[in-house]
LOLODREN-789997 format. One record per residue (C-alpha): residue number from 1; x, y, z. Coordinates in nm, 3 decimals. Each point is the difference from the previous one (the first is absolute). Layout:
<num:NUM; X:X; Y:Y; Z:Z> .
...
REM end
This chain:
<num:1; X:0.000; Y:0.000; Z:0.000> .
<num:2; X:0.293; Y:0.241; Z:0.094> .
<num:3; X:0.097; Y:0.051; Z:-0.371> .
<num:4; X:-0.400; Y:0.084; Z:-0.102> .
<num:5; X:-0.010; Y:0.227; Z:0.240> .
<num:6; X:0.295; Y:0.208; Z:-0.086> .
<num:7; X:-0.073; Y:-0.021; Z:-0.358> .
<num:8; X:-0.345; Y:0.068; Z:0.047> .
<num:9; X:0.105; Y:0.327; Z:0.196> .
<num:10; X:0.250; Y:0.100; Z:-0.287> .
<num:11; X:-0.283; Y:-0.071; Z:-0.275> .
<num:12; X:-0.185; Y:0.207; Z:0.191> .
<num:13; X:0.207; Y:0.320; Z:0.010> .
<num:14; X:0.039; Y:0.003; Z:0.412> .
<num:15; X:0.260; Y:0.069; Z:0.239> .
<num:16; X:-0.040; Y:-0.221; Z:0.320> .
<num:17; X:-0.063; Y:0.283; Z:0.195> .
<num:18; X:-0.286; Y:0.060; Z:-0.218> .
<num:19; X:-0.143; Y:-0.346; Z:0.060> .
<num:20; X:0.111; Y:-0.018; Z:0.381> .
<num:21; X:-0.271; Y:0.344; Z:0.019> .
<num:22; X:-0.274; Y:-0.132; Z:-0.256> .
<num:23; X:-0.037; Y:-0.296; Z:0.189> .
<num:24; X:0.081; Y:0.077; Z:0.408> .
<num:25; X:0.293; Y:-0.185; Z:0.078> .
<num:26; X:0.364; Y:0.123; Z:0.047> .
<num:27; X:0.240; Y:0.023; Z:-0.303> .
<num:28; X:0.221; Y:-0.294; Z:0.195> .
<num:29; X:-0.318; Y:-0.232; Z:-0.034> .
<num:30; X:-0.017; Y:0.022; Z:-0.384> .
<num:31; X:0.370; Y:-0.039; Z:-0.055> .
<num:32; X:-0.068; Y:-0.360; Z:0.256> .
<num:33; X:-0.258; Y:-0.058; Z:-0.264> .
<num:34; X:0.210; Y:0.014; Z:-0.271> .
<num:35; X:0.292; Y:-0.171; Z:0.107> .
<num:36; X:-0.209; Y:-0.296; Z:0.111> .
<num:37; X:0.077; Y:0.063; Z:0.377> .
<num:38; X:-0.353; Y:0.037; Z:0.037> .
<num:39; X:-0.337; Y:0.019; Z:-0.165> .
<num:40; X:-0.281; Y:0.231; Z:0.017> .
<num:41; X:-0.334; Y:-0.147; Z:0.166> .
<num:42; X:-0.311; Y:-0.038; Z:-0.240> .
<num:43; X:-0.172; Y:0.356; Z:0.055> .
<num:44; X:0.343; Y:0.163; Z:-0.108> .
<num:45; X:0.073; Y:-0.244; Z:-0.269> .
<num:46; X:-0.354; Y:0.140; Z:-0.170> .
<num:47; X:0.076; Y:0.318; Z:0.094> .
<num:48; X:0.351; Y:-0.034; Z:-0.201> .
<num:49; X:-0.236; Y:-0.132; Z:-0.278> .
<num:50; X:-0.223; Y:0.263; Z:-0.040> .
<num:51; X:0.301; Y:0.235; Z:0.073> .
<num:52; X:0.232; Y:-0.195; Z:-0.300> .
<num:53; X:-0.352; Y:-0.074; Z:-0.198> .
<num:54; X:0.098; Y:-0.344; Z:-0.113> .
<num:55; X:-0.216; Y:-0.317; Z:0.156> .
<num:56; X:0.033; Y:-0.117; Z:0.397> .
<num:57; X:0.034; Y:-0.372; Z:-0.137> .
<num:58; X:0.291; Y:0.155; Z:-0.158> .
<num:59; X:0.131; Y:-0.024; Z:0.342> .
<num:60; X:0.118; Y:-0.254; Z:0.242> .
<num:61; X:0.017; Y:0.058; Z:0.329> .
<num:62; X:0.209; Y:-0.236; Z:0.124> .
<num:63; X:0.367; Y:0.043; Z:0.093> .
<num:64; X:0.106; Y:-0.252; Z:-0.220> .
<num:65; X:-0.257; Y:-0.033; Z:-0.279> .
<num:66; X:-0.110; Y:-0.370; Z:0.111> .
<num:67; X:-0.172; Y:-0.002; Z:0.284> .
<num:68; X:-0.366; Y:0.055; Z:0.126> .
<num:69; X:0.008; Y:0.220; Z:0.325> .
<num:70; X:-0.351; Y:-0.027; Z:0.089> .
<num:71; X:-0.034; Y:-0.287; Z:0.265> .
<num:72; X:-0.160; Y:-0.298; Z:-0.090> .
<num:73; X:-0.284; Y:-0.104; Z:0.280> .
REM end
């Protein structure tokens, strides 16, 4: 996800800065997001989508791409 992010960000035209205040988290939490150190909970990932414009499914939001983070009951 960390390389979508960042490229998604530089197809859009915006500084991280930019994206840190569109969305209302820190600058440091969108540079975790995009090197992969962490990833951005669902209401933030759409908010990134709408903020990008490209499709939430586009996304994963898993650290590493494979696995399902909701718990299984």
């Amino acid at each position: 996800m960390k390389m979508r992010l960042k490229a998604c960000r530089v197809q859009a035209g915006m500084l991280i800065k930019e994206v840190a205040q569109a969305i209302g988290v820190s600058e440091m939490t969108v540079i975790n997001w995009e090197k992969g150190i962490s990833s951005p909970e669902v209401d933030l990932g759409l908010k990134l989508s709408l903020l990008y414009k490209i499709p939430l499914e586009y996304m994963d939001f898993t650290k590493d791409g494979n696995k399902d983070r909701r718990k299984k009951a």
